[in-house]
ZAKEMI-688604 format. One record per residue: residue number from 0; chain; x, y, z of N, C-alpha, C, O in turn. Coordinates in steps of 0.05 Angstrom, whole numbers, plus 5000, padded with zeros to 4 digits. Layout:
<pts>
  num  cadena   npx   npy   npz  capx  capy  capz   cpx   cpy   cpz   opx   opy   opz
  NUM       A     X     Y     Z     X     Y     Z     X     Y     Z     X     Y     Z
...
</pts>
This chain:
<pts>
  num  cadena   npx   npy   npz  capx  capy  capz   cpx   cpy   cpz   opx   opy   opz
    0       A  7554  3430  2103  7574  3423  2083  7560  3414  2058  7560  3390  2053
    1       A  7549  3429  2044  7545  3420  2011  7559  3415  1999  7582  3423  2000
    2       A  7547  3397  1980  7561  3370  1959  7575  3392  1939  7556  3403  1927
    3       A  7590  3399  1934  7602  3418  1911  7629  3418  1914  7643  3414  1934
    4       A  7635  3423  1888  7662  3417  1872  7681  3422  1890  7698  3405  1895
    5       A  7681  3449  1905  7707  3456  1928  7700  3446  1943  7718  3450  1959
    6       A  7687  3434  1953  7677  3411  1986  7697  3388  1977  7717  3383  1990
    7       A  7689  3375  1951  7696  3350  1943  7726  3360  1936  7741  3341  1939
    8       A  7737  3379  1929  7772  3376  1930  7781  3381  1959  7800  3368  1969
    9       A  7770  3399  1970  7784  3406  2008  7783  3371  2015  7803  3358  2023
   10       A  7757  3361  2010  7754  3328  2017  7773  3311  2015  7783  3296  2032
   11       A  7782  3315  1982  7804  3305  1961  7829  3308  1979  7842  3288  1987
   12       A  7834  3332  1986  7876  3342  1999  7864  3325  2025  7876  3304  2026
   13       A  7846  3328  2042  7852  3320  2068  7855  3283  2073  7872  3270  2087
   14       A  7830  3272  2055  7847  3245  2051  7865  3244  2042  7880  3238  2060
   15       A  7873  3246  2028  7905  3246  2017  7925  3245  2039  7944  3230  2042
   16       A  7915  3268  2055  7940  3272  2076  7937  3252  2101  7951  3250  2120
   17       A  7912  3236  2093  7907  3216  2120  7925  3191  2121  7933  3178  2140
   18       A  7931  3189  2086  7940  3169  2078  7975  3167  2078  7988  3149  2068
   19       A  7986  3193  2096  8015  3198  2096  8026  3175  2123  8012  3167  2142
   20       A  8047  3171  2118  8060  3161  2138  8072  3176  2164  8084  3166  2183
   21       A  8066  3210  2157  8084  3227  2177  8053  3227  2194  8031  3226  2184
   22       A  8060  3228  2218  8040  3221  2232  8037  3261  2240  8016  3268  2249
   23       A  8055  3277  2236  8045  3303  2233  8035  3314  2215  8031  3338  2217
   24       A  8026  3300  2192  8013  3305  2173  7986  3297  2172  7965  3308  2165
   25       A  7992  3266  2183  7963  3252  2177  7945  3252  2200  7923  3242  2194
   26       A  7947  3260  2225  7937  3260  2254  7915  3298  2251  7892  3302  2260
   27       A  7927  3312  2240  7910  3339  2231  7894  3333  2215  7873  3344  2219
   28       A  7893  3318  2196  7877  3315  2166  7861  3294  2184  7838  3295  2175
   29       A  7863  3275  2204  7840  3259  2211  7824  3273  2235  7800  3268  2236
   30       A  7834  3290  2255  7820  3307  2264  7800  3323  2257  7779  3328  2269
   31       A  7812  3338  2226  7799  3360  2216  7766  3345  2211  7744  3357  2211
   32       A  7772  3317  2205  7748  3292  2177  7732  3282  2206  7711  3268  2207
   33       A  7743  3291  2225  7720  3272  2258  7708  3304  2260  7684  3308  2263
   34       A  7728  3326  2258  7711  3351  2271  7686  3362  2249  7672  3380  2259
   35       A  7680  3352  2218  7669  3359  2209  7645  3337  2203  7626  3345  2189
   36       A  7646  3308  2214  7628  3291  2218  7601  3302  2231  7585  3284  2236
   37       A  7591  3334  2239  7571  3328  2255  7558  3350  2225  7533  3348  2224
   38       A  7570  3368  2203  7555  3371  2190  7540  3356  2168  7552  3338  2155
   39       A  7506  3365  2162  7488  3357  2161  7503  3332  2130  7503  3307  2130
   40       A  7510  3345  2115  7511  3331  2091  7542  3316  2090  7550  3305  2069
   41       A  7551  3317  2103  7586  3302  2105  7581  3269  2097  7592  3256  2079
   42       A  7568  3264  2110  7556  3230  2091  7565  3223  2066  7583  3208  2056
   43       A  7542  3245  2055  7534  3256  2024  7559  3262  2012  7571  3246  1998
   44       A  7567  3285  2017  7593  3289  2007  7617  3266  2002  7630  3267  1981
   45       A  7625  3241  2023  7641  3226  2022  7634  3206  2000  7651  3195  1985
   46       A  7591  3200  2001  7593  3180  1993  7592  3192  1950  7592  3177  1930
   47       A  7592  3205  1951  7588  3232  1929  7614  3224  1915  7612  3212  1894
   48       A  7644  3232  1929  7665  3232  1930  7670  3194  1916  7686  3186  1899
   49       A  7657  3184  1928  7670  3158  1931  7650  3147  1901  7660  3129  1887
   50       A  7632  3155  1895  7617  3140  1875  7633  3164  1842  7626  3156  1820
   51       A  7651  3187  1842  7662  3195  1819  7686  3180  1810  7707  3175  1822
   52       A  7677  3171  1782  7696  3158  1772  7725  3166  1762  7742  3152  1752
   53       A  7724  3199  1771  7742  3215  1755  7759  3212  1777  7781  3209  1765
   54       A  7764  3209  1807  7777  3213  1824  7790  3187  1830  7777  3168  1839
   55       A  7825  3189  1824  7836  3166  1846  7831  3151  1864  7827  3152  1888
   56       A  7835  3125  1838  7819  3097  1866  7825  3100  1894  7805  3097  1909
   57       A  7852  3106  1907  7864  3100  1930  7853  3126  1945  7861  3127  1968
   58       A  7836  3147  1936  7826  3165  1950  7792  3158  1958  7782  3160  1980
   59       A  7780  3149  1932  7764  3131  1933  7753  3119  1953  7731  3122  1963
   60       A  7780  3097  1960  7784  3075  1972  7780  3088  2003  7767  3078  2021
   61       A  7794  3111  2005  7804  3123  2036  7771  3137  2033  7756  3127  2050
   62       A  7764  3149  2024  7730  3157  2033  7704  3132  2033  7680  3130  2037
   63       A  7719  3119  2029  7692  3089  2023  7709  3079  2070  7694  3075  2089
   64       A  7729  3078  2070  7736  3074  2095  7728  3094  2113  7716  3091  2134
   65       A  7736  3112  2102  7719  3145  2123  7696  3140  2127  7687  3139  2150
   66       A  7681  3136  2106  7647  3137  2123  7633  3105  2130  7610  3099  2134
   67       A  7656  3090  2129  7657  3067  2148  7662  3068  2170  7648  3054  2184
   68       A  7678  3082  2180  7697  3096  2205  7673  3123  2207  7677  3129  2230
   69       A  7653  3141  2198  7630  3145  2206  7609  3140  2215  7594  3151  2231
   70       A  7608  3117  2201  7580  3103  2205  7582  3085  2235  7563  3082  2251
   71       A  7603  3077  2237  7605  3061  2269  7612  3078  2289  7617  3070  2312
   72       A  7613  3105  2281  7619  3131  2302  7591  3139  2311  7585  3137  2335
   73       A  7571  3149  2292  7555  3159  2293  7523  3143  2294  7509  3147  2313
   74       A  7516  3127  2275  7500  3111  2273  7499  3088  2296  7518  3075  2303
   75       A  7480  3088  2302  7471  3070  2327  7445  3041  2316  7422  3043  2308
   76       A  7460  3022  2318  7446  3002  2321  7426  2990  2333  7436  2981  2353
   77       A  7401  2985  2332  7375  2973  2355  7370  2946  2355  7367  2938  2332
   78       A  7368  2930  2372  7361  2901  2363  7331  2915  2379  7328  2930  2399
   79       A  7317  2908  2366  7288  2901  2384  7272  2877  2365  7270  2877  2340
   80       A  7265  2862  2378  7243  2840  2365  7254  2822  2346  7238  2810  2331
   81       A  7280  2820  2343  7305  2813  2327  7304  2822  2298  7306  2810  2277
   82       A  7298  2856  2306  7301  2874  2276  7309  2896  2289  7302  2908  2310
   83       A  7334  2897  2260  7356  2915  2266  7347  2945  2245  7337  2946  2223
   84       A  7354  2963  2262  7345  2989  2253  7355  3014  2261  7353  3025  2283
   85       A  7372  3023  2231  7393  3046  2235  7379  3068  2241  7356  3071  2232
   86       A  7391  3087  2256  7374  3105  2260  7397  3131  2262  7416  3133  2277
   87       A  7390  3150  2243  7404  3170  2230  7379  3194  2219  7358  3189  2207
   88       A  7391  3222  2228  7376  3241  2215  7362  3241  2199  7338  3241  2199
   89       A  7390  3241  2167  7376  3240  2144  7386  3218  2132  7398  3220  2110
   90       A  7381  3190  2148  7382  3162  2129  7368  3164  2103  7380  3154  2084
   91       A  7349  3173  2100  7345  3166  2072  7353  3171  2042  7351  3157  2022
   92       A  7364  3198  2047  7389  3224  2035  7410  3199  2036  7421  3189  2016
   93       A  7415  3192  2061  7442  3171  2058  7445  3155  2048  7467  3149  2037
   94       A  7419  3136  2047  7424  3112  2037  7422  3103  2010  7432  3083  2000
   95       A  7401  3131  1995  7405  3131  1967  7425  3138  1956  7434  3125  1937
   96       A  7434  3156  1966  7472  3161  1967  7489  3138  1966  7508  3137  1950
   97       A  7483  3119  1981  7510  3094  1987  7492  3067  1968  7505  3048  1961
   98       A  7469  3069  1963  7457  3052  1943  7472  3062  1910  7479  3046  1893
   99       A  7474  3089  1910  7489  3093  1881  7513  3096  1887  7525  3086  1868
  100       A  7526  3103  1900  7553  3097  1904  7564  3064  1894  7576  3057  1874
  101       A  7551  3048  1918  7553  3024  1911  7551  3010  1889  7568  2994  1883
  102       A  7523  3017  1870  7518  3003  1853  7540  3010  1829  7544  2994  1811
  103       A  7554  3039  1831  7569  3050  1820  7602  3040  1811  7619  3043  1792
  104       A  7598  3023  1845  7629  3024  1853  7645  3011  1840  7635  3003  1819
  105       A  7672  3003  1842  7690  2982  1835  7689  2969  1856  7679  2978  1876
  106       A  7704  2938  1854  7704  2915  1885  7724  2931  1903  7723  2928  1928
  107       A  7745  2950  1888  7755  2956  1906  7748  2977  1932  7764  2981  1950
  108       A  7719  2990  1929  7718  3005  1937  7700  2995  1955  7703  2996  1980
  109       A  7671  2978  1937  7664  2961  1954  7665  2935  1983  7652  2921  1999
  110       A  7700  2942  1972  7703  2915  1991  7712  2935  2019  7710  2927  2042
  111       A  7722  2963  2009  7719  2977  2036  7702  2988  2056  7705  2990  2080
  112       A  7679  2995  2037  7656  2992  2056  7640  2978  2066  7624  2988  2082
</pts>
């Protein structure tokens, strides 16, 4: 899944539709966002999504929660020697990703992730 403009609107409709109250609307659109969690760049893309200023806070808001709701799916925590250490494919792709996202962000987006 590469970072590009039609990734980031298919991204765009399916949060949107997460965010419905018809639970036949919004139960497909969160299936579709768990079944596409195992490609390589989906991270990227959300956190991509979440650091454009051009795009609706409250969508924003719903991809800064998605790859919160990622990251405790997928990412696995280690205590050893009382140091903690994420351990992910391509953490480092990621984390420069959610370092500019972040530094990017508004509180509101921040406070969701």
């Amino acid at each position: 899944m590469e970072v590009t403009e039609n990734n980031l609107q298919t991204l765009v409709g399916y949060l949107q539709h997460t965010l419905s109250p018809d639970p036949t609307v919004r139960r497909p659109a969160e299936k579709f966002l768990e079944s596409v969690e195992a490609n390589q760049n989906y991270p990227v893309l959300l956190l991509t999504l979440v650091d454009k200023a051009d795009v609706d806070m409250t969508i924003r808001v719903a991809g800064a929660v998605t790859f919160k709701n990622y990251v405790k799916r997928n990412w696995r925590i280690i205590s050893l020697l009382s140091c903690l250490y994420m351990v992910h494919v391509k953490s480092d792709h990621v984390q420069t990703s959610y370092v500019a996202a972040v530094w990017n962000a508004s509180s509101d987006v921040i406070f969701a992730i």
